[in-house]
N, C-alpha and C positions, 0 to 999 in steps of 0.2 A: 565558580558559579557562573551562568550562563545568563546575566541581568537583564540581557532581551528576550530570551524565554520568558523569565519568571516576570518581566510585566506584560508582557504579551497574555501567562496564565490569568493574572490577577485581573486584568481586563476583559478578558475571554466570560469568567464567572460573574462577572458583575454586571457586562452587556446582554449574553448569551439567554437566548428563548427557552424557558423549559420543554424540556424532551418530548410531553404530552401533546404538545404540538396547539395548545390554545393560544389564539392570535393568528394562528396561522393559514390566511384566508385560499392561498394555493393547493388546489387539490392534491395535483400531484407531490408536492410538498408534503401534507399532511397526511396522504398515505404513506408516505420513503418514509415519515416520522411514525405513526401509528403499527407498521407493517415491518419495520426494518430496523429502526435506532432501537424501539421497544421491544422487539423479540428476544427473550430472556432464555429461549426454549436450548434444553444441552442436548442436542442429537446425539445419538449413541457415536457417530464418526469422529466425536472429539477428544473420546476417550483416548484410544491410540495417538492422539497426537499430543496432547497433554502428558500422557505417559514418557515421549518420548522427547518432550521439553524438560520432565522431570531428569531424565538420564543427562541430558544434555547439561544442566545445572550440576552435574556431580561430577563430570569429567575433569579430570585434573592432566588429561595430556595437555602437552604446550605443542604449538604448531605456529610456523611462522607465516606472516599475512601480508598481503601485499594490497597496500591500498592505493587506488584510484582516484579516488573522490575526494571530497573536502576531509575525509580522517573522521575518526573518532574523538570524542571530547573526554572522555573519560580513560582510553586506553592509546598509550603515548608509544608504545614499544612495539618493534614487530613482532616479537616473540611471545604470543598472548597463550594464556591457558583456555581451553573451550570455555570451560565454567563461565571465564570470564566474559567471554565475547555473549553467551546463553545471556546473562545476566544485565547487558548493556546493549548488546544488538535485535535482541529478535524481539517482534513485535509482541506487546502484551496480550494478555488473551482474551480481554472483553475487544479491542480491535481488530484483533483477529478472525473472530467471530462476526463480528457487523463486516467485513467483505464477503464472510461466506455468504451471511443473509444478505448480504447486495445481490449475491451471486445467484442464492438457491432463487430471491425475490421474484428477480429481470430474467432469468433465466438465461444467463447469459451463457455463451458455448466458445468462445475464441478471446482465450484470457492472454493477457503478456503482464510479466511482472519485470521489474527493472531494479535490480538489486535483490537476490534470493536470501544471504547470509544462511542461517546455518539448515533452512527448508522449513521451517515452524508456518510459516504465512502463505507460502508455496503449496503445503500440505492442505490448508484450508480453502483456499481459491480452489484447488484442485477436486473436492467432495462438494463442490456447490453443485453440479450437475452431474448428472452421471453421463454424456453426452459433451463434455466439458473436451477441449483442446487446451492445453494451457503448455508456454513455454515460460521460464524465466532465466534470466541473465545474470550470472556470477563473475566477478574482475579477477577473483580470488583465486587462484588452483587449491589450495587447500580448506577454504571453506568450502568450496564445491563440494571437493569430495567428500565433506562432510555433509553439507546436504544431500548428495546419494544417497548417504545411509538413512539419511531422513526416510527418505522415499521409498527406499527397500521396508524399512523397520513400520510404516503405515500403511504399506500394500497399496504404492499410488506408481508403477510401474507405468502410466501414463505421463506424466507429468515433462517434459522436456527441458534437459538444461543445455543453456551452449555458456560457455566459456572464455572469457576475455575483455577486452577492452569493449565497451558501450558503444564507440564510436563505429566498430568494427561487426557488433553481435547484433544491435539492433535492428540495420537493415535489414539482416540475416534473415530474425525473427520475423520482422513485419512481411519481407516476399513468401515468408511459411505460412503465417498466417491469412496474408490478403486481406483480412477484414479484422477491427477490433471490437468486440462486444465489451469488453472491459480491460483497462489498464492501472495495474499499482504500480505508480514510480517510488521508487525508497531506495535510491541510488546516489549516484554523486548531488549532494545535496553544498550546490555551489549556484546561483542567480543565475547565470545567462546559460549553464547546463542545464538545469529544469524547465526555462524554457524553450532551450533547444531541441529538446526532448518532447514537449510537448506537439510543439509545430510539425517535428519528423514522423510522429503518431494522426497526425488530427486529420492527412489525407486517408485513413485505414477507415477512418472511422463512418459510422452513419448517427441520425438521430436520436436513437434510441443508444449510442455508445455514454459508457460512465468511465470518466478519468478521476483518478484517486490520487491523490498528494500526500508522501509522508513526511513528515517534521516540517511544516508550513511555518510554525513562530521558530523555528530551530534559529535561524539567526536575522538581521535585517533584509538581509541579498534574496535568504528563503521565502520573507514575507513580499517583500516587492515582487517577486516573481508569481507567487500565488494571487496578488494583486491583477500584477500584468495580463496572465490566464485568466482568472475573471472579467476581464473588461474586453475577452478578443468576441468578438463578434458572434460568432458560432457557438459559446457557451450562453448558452440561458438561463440556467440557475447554477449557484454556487453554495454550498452548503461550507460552514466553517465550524468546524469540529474544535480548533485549536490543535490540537496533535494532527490530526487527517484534513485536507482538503478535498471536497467531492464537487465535482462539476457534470452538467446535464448538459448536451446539446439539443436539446427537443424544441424542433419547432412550433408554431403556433402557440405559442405561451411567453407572457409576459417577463421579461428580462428581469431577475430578483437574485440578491444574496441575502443567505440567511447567514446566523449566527446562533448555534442551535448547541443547548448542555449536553454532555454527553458523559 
């Protein structure tokens, strides 16, 4: 059991603002909440992707994984079955969803994702706009390839993956991109790599960019970095999900961290 998770969770519910956003005297705040956390709506685009997380959870091939980052907590072997990796790696689908609504909201158009795993969240960054660039970055060669199919099997032929090592793909990404409208990091989820990462993005960016955090309470290393990131200067608001980390650079507005149910 992961005991700084689970009081990270337990604290999370007990501090955390309700979702309706009462109290919440920041406008812009209180529309991200009213407009974005609240959006319940299933766009037909989710179908197909849902569809193909269902496949993904019944695959009994084993494929061997090469990991990068800090590992998996739950899966110790390299030799994983998809199912398994579906079932412990890709993100859930009420998360999944609030990056699209980030996405479809802010309108963003030059997404970078940092850690694809099997394409489940790749797929949904990717149907926020129709107008949308989005690259993401796989350590994996074989979960790659399995995210291809992702993207074949959703008709998201848009979508760009590159391949390898973080340290090597990122810059890659960022000279492709030049500018970042949005970024989900849910990669090496190790302290001075998140905020390595962070820093290596934050020149792409403008004020209107949104950086996303996954597994922020994942361990101690995870939360002090989401800390660190919150306090750097150029973030203005910080939103804490407890699973997700959302940060704002927008100028002219009062420097605030929420902590907000989700």
């Amino acid at each position: 059991m992961n005991f700084f998770l689970a009081k990270k969770t337990i604290q999370y519910y007990v501090c955390a603002r309700h979702k309706r956003g009462h109290g919440i005297h920041s406008p812009f705040v209180y529309d991200f909440v009213r407009n974005v956390l609240r959006n319940k709506k299933q766009y037909t685009e989710y179908a197909a992707i849902e569809q193909r997380r269902k496949e993904l959870r019944t695959q009994t091939r084993t494929i061997e994984v090469l990991d990068l980052g800090a590992g998996s907590t739950q899966l110790r072997t390299k030799q994983r079955k998809v199912c398994d990796i579906a079932r412990t790696s890709l993100s859930p689908q009420k998360y999944a969803q609030l990056l699209h609504n980030i996405i479809r909201h802010y309108q963003s158009r030059t997404i970078l994702e940092m850690g694809t795993s099997l394409g489940i969240s790749a797929a949904y960054l990717a149907i926020g706009n129709t107008q949308v660039r989005c690259i993401t970055l796989e350590g994996a060669p074989n979960i790659a390839a399995i995210a291809r199919e992702t993207f074949a099997a959703c008709n998201l032929p848009h979508i760009e993956l590159i391949e390898g090592n973080f340290s090597n793909t990122l810059p890659i990404a960022l000279e492709k991109l030049q500018h970042i409208d949005f970024a989900f990091v849910d990669g090496n989820h190790q302290q001075q790599a998140t905020i390595d990462y962070f820093k290596k993005i934050l020149p792409y960016c403008s004020e209107k960019t949104i950086l996303v955090f996954d597994d922020i309470c994942w361990s101690e290393g995870m939360y002090a970095a989401w800390q660190e990131i919150c306090a750097h200067p150029q973030v203005s608001i910080s939103v804490d999900l407890c699973k997700l980390g959302i940060v704002f650079l927008r100028k002219g507005v009062e420097k605030q961290d929420f902590v907000i149910r989700f």
